[in-house]
C-alpha positions in Angstrom: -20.0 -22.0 -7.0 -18.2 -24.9 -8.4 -20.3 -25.6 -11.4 -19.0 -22.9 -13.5 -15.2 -24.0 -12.6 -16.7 -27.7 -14.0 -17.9 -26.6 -16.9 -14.8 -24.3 -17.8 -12.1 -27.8 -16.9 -14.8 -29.3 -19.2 -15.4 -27.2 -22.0 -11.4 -26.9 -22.3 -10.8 -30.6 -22.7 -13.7 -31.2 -25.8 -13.4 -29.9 -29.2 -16.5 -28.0 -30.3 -18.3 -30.8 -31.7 -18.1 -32.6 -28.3 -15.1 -34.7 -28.6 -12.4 -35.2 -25.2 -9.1 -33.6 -26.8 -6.1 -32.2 -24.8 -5.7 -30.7 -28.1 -6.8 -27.2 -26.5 -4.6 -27.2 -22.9 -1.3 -28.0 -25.7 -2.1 -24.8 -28.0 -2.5 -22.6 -25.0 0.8 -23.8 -23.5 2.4 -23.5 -26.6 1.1 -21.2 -29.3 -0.6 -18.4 -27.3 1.4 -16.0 -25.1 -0.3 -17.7 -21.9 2.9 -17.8 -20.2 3.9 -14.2 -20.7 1.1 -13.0 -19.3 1.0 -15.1 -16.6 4.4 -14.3 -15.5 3.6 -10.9 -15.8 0.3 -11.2 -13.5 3.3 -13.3 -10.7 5.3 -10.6 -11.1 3.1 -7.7 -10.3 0.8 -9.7 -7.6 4.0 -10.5 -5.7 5.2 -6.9 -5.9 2.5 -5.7 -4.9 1.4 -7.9 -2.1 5.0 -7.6 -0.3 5.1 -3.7 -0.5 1.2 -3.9 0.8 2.0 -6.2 3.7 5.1 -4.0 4.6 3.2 -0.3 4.4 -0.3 -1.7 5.7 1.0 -3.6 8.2 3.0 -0.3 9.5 0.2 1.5 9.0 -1.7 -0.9 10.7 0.5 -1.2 13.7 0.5 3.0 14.4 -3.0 3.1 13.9 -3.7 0.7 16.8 -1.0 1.3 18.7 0.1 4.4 18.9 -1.2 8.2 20.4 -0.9 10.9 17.9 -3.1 14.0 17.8 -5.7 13.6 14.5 -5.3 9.5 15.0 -8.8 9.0 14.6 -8.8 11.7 11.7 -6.7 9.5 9.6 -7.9 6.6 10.4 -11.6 7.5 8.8 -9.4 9.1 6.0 -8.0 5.5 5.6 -11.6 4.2 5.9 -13.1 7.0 3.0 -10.5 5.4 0.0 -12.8 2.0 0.8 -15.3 3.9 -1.2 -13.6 5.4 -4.3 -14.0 3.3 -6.7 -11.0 2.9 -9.4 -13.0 4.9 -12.4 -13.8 7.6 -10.6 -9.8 8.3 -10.3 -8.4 6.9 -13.3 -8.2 9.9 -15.4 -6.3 12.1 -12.9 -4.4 8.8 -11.8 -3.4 8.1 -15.4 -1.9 11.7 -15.8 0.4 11.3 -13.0 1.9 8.2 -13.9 2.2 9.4 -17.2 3.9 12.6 -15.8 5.9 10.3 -13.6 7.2 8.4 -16.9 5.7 5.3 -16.0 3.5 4.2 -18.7 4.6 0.7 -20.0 6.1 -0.4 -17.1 5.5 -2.8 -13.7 6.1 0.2 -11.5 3.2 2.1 -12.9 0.9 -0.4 -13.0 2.0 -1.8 -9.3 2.2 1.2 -7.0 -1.6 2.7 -8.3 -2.8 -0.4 -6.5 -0.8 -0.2 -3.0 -2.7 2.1 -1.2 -6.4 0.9 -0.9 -8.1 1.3 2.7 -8.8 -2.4 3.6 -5.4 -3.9 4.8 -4.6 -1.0 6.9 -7.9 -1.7 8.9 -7.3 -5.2 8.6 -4.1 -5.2 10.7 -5.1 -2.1 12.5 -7.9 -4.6 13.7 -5.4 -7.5 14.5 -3.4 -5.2 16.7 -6.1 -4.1 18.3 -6.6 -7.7 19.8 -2.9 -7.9 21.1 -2.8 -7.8 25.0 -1.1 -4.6 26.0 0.6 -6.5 28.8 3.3 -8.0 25.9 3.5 -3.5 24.7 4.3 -3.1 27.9 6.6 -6.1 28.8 8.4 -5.1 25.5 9.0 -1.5 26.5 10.5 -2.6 29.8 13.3 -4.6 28.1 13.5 -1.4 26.1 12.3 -1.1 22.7 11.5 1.3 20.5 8.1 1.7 19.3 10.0 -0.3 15.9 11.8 -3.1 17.8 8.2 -4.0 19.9 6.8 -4.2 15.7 9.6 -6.8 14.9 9.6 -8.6 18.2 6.1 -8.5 19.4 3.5 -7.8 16.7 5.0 -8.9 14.0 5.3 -12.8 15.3 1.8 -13.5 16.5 0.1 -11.5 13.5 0.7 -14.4 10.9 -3.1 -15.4 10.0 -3.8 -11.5 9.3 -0.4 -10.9 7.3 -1.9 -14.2 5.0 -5.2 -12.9 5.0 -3.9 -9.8 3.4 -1.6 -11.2 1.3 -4.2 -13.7 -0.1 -6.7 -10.8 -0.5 -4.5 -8.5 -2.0 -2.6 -11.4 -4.8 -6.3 -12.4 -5.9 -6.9 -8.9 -6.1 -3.7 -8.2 -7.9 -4.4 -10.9 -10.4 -7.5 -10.1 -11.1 -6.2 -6.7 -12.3 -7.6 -5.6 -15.8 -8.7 -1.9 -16.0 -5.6 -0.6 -14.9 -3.2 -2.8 -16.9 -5.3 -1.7 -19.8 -5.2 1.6 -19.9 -1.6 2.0 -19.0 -0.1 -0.6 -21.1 -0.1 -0.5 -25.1 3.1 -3.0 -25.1 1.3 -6.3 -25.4 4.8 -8.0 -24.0 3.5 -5.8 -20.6 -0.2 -7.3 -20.6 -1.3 -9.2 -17.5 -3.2 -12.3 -17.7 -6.8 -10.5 -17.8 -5.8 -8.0 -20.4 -4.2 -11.1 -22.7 -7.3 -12.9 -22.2 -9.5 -10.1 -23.5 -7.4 -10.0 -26.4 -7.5 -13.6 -26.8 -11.1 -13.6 -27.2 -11.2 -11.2 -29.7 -9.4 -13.1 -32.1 -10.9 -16.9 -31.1 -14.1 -15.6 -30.0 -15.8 -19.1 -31.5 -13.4 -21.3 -30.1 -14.7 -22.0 -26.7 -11.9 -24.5 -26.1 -9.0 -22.3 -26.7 -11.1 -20.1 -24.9 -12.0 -22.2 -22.1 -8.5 -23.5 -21.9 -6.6 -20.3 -21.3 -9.0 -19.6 -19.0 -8.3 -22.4 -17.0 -4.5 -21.7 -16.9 -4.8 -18.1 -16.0 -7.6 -19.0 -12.9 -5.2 -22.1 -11.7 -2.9 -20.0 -9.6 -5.4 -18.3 -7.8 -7.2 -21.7 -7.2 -4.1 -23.3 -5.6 -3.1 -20.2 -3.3 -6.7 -19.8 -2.0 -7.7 -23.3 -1.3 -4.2 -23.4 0.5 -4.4 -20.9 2.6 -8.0 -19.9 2.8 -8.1 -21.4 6.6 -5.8 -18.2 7.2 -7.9 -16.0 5.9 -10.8 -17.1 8.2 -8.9 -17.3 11.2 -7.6 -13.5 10.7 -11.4 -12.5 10.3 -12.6 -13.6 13.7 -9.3 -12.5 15.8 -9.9 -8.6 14.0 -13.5 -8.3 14.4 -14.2 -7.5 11.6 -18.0 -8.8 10.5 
């Protein structure tokens, strides 16, 4: 696992005859568009993982929580989208955005990616732990099916709400299909996309290469060996295996 992340720090501080040169990490800070597309990946990862953590964990929550009729109807609905893969809707998904007049824009290539399966069950699991003695404490004191969310969930489900948020910012980042199709405004490209188009045109430069690979792969690195102990503590309080 850590090799390849050696040799890519490695490769992107030699030239290509071998030689140790920072000459590669200073042309990707400065004369590729690294940054833009970096900031475009932060800004569609952080969209995307707060509007996930506010609908999943909702969704989450009345899936657990409360009695509806069809509850268990929607949640294997939920369950099915696990199993759709993204090219098997990106035609029919690329029409409505672009009926929606949202090509070329953060909003079309966020909201595509907000509704996937995984951190519904994820928190619908979480809630599932919570003793019902707190539900009913909560509705005692009188609140709302809302105010016992706020005041009672909401608190004590911090590892899952990390473990989705560091799922779903990885995920986010990793983006490339999506961003690609939708987006013909390079000043729009996310850090996958730019990289793709980096290689086309210093495709024998494995330092450059290597070196703007490293920059776009350092975020992720720092949030998941930050909070990856959140991740694995959300895991084994939701039961899932």
């Amino acid at each position: 696992m850590v090799s390849p992340l050696l040799i890519m720090v490695l490769q992107s501080l030699q030239t290509d005859t071998g030689e140790w040169t920072l000459e590669n990490l200073r042309f990707a800070l400065t004369d590729s568009q690294v940054f833009r597309w970096l900031l475009n990946s932060l800004i569609v990862s952080v969209s995307s993982t707060v509007l996930v953590l506010v609908i999943h964990s909702l969704a989450g929550y009345a899936l657990a929580r409360l009695r509806f009729r069809g509850r268990e109807m929607v949640f294997l609905g939920v369950a099915a989208t696990m199993f759709v893969s993204l090219p098997v809707v990106l035609v029919p998904l690329f029409v409505i955005v672009r009926e929606m007049g949202l090509l070329n824009s953060y909003v079309g290539i966020v909201v595509p990616t907000l509704f996937g399966g995984f951190a519904t069950i994820l928190m619908r699991q979480f809630f599932l732990t919570v003793p019902k003695e707190l539900e009913e404490a909560a509705r005692i004191d009188g609140c709302g099916h809302f105010q016992t969310f706020l005041r009672v969930f909401l608190p004590i489900a911090k590892p899952a709400f990390v473990s989705v948020a560091v799922i779903n910012f990885l995920a986010s980042w990793n983006l490339f299909m999506w961003p690609l199709t939708i987006t013909s405004d390079s000043s729009l490209w996310v850090v996958q996309v730019g990289i793709t188009s980096f290689q086309t045109q210093y495709q024998s430069s494995w330092g450059y290469m290597m070196a703007v690979t490293f920059l776009s792969a350092l975020p992720t690195l720092v949030v998941f060996f930050i909070l990856q102990r959140y991740i694995v503590a959300s895991l084994k309080t939701s039961g899932i295996k």
